[in-house]
KELUM-375025 format. One record per residue: residue number from 1; x, y, z of N, C-alpha, C in turn; residue in three letters; chain. Coordinates in Angstrom, 2 decimals, always signed. Layout:
// residues N
+-----+---------+---------+---------+---------+---------+---------+---------+---------+---------+--------+--------+
: num :      nu :      nv :      nw :     cau :     cav :     caw :      cu :      cv :      cw : residu : chaine :
+-----+---------+---------+---------+---------+---------+---------+---------+---------+---------+--------+--------+
: NUM :       X :       Y :       Z :       X :       Y :       Z :       X :       Y :       Z :    ALA :      A :
...
+-----+---------+---------+---------+---------+---------+---------+---------+---------+---------+--------+--------+
***
This chain:
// residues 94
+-----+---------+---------+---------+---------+---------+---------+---------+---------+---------+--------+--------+
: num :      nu :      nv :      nw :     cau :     cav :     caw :      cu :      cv :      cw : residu : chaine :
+-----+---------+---------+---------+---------+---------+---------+---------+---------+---------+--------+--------+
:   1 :  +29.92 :   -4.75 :   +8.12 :  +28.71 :   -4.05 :   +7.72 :  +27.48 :   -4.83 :   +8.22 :    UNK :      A :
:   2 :  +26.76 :   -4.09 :   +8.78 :  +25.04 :   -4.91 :   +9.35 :  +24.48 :   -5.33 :   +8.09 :    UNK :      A :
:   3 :  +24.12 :   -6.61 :   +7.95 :  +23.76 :   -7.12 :   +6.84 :  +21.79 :   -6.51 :   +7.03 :    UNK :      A :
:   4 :  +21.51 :   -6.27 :   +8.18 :  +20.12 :   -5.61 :   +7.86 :  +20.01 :   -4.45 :   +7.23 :    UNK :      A :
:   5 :  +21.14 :   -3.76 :   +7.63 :  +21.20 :   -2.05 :   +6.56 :  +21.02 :   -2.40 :   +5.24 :    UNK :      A :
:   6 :  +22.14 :   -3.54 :   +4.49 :  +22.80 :   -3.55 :   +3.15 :  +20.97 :   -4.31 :   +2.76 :    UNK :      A :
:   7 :  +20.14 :   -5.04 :   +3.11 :  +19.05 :   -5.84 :   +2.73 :  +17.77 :   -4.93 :   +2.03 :    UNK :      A :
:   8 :  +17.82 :   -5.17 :   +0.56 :  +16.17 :   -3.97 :   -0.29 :  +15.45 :   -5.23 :   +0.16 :    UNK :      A :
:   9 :  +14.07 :   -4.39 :   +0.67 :  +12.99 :   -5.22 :   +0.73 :  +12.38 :   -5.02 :   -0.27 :    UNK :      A :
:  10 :  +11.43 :   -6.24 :   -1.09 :  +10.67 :   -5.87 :   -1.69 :   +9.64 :   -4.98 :   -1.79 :    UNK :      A :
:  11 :   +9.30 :   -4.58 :   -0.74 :   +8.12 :   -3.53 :   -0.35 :   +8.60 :   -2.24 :   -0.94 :    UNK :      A :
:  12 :   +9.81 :   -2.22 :   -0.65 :  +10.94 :   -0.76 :   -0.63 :  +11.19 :   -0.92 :   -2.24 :    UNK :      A :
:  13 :  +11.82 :   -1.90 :   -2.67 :  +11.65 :   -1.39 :   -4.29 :  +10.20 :   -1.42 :   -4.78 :    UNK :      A :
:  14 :   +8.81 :   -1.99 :   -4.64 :   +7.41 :   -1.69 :   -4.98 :   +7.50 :   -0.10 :   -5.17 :    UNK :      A :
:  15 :   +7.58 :   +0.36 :   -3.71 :   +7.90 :   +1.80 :   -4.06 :   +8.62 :   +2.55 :   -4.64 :    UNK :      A :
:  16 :   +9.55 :   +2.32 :   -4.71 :  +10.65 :   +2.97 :   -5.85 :   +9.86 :   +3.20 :   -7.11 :    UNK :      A :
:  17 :   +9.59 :   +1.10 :   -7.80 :   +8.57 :   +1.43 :   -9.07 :   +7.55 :   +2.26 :   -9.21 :    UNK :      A :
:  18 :   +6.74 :   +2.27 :   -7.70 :   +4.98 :   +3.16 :   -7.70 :   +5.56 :   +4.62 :   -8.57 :    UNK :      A :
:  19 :   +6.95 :   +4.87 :   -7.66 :   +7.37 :   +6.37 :   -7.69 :   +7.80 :   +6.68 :   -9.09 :    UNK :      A :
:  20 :   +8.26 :   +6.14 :   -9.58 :   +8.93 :   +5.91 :  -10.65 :   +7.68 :   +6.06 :  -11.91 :    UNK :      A :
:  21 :   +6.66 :   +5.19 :  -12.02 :   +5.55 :   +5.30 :  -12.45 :   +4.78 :   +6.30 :  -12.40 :    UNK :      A :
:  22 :   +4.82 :   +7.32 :  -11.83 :   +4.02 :   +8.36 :  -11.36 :   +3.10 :   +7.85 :  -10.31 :    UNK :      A :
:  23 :   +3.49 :   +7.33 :   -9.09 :   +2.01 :   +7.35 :   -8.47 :   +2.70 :   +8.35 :   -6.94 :    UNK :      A :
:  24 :   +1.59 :   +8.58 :   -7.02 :   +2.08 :  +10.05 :   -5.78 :   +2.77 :   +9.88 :   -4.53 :    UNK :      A :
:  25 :   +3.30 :   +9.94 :   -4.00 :   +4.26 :  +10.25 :   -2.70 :   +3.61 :   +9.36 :   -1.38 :    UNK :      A :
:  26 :   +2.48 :  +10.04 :   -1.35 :   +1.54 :   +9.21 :   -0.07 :   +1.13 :   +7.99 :   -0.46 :    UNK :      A :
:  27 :   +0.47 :   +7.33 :   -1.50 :   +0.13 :   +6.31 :   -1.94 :   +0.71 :   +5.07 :   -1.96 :    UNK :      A :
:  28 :   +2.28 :   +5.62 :   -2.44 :   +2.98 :   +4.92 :   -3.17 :   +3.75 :   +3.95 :   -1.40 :    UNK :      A :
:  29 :   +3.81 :   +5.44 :   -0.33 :   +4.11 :   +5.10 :   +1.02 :   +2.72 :   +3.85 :   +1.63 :    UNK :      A :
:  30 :   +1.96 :   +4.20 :   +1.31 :   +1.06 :   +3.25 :   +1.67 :   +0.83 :   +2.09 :   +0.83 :    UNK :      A :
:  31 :   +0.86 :   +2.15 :   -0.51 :   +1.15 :   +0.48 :   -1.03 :   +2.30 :   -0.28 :   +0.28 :    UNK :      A :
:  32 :   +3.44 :   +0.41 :   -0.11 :   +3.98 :   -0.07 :   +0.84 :   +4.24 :   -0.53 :   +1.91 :    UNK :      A :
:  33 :   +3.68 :   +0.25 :   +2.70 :   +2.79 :   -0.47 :   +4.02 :   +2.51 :   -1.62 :   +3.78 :    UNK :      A :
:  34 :   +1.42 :   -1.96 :   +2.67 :   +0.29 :   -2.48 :   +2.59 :   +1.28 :   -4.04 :   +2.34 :    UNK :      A :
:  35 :   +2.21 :   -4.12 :   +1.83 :   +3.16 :   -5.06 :   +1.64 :   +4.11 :   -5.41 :   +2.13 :    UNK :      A :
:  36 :   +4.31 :   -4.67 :   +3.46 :   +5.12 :   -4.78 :   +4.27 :   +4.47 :   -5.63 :   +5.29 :    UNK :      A :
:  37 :   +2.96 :   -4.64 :   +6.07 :   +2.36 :   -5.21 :   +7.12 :   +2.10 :   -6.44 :   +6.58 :    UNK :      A :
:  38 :   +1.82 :   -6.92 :   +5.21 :   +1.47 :   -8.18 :   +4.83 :   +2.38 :   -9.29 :   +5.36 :    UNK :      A :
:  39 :   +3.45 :   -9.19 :   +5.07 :   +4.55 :  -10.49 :   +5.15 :   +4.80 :  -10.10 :   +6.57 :    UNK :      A :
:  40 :   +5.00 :   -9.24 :   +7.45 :   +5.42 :   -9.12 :   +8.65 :   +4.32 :   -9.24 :   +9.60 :    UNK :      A :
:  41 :   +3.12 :   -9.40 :   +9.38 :   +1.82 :   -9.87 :  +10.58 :   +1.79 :  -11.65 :   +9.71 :    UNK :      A :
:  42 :   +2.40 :  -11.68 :   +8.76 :   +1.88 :  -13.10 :   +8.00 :   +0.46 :  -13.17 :   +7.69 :    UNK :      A :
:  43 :   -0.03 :  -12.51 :   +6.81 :   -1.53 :  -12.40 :   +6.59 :   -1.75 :  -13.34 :   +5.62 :    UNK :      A :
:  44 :   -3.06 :  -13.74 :   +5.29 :   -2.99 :  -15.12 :   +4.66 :   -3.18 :  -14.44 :   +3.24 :    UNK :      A :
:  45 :   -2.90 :  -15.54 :   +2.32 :   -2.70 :  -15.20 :   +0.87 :   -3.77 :  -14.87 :   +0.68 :    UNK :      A :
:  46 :   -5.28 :  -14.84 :   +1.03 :   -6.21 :  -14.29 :   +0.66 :   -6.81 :  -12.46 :   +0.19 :    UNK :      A :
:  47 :   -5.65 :  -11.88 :   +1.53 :   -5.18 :  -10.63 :   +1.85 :   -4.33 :  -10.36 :   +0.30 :    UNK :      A :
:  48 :   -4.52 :   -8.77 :   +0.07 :   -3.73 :   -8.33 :   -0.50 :   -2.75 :   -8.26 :   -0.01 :    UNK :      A :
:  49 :   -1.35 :   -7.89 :   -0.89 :   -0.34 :   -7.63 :   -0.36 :   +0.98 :   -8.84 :   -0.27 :    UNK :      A :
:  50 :   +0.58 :  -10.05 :   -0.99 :   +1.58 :  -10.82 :   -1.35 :   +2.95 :  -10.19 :   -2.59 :    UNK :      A :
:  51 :   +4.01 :  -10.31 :   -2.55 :   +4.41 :   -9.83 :   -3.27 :   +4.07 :   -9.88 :   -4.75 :    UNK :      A :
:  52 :   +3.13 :  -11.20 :   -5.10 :   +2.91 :  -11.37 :   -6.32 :   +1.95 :  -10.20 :   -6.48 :    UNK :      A :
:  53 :   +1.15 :   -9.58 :   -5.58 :   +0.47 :   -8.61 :   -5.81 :   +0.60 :   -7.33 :   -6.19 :    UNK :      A :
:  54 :   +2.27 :   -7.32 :   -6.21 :   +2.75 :   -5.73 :   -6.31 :   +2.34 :   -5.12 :   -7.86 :    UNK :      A :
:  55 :   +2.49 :   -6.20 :   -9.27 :   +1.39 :   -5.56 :   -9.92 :   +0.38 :   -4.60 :  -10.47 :    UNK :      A :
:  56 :   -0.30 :   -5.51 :   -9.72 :   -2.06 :   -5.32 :   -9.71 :   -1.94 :   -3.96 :   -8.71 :    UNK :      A :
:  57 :   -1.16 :   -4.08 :   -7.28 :   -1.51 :   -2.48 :   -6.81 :   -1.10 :   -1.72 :   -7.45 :    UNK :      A :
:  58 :   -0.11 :   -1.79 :   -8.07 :   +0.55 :   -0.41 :   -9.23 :   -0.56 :   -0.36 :  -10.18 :    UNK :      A :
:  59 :   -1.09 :   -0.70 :  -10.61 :   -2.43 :   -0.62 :  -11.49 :   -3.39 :   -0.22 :  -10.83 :    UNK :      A :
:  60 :   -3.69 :   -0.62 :   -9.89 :   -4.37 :   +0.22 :   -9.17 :   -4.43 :   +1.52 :   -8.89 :    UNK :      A :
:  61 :   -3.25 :   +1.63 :   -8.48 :   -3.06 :   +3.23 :   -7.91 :   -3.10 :   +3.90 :   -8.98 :    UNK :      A :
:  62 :   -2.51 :   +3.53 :  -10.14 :   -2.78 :   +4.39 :  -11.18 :   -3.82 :   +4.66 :  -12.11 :    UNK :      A :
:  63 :   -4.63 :   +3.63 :  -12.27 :   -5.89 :   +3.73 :  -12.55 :   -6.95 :   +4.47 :  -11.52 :    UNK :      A :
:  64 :   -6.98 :   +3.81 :  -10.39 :   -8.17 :   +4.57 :   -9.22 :   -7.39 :   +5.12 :   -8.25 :    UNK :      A :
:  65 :   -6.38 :   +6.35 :   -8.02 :   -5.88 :   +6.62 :   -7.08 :   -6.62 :   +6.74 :   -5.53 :    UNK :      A :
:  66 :   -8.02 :   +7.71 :   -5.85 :   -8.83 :   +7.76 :   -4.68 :   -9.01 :   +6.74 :   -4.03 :    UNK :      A :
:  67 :   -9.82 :   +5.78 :   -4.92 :  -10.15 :   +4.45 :   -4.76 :   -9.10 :   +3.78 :   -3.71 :    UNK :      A :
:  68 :   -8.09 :   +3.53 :   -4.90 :   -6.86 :   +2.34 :   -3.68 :   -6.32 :   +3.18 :   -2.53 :    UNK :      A :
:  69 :   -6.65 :   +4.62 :   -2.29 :   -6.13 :   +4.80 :   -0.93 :   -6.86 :   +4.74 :   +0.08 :    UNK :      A :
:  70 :   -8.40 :   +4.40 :   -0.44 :   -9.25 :   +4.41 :   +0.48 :   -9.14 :   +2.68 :   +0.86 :    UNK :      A :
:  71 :   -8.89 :   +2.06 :   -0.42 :   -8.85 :   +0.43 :   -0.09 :   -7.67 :   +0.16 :   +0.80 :    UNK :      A :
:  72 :   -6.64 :   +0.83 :   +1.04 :   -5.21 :   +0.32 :   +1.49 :   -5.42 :   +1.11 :   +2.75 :    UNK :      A :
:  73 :   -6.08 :   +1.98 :   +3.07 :   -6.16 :   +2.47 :   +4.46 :   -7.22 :   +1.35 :   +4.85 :    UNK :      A :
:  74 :   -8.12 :   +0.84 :   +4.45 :   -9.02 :   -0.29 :   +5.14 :   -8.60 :   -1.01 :   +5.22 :    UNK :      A :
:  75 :   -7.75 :   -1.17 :   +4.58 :   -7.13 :   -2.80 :   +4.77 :   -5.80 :   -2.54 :   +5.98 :    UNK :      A :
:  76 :   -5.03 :   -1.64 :   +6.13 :   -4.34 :   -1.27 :   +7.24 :   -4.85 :   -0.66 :   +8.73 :    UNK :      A :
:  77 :   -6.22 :   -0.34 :   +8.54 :   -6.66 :   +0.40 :   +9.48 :   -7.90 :   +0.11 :   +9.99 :    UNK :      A :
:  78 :   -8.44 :   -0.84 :   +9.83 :   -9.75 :   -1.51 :   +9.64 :  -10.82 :   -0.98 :  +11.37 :    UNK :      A :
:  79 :  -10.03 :   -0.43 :  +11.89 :  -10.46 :   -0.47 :  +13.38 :  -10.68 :   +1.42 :  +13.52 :    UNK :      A :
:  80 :   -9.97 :   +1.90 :  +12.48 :   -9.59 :   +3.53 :  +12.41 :  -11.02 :   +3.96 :  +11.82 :    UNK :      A :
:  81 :  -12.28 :   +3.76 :  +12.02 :  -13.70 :   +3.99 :  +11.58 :  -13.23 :   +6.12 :  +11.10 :    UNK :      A :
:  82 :  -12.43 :   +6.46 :  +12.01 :  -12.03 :   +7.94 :  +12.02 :  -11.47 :   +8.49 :  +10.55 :    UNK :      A :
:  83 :  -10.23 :   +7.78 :  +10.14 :   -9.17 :   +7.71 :   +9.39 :  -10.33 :   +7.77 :   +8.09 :    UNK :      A :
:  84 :  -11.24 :   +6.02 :   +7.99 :  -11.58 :   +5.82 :   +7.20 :  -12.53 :   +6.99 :   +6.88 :    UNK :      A :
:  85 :  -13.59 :   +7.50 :   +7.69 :  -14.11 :   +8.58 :   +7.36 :  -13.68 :   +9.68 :   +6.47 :    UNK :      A :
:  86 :  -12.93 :   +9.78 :   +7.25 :  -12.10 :  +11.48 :   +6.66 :  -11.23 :  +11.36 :   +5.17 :    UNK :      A :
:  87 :  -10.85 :   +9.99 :   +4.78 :  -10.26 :   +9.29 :   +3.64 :  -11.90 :   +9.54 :   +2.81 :    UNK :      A :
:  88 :  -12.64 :   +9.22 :   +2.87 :  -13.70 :   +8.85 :   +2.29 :  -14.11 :  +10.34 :   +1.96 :    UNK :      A :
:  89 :  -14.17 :  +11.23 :   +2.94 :  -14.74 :  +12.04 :   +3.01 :  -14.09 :  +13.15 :   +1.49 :    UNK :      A :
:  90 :  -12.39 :  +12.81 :   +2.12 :  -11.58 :  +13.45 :   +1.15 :  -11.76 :  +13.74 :   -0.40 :    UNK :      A :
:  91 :  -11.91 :  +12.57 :   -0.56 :  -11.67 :  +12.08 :   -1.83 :  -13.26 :  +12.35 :   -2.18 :    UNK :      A :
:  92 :  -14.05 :  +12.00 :   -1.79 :  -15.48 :  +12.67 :   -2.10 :  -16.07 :  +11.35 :   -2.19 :    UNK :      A :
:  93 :  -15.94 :  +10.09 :   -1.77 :  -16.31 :   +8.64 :   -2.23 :  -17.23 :   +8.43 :   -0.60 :    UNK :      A :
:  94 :  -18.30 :   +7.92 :   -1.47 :  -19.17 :   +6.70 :   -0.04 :  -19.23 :   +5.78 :   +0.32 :    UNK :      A :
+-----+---------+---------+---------+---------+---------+---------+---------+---------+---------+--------+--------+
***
């Protein structure tokens, strides 16, 4: 058996919990991201997205959904001025 198949990442159960918690489908895909791209670019602990952070984003999302998807697309997309717009725009936030 490929021991990479049989391997849960933490990112992958974060989401399970988001889902599990009620936090919505897209969100919960993008926390994930957000904790994935973390440990796999090696971003410094300053960055969200350490696993100790998984948490605080579940609180997040469930408290400010708009909010943290606009924060987790900036923080993944920081160059996407487009993305971020239309996120912003969405949600009705400036």
């Amino acid at each position: 058996m490929d021991d990479q198949a049989a391997k849960v990442f933490f990112w992958d159960e974060w989401q399970r919990e988001a889902l599990a918690a009620g936090v919505a489908a897209p969100l919960a895909e993008l926390g994930r991201e957000v904790l994935r791209a973390h440990r796999q670019n090696r971003w410094s602990k300053d960055f969200l997205g350490v696993e100790e952070d998984g948490p605080h984003m579940l609180t997040m999302c469930l408290e400010d959904p708009a909010g943290t998807e606009l924060f987790f697309i900036e923080n993944l997309y920081p160059y996407d001025t487009a993305l971020i717009d239309a996120t912003r725009a969405g949600h009705g936030l400036k």
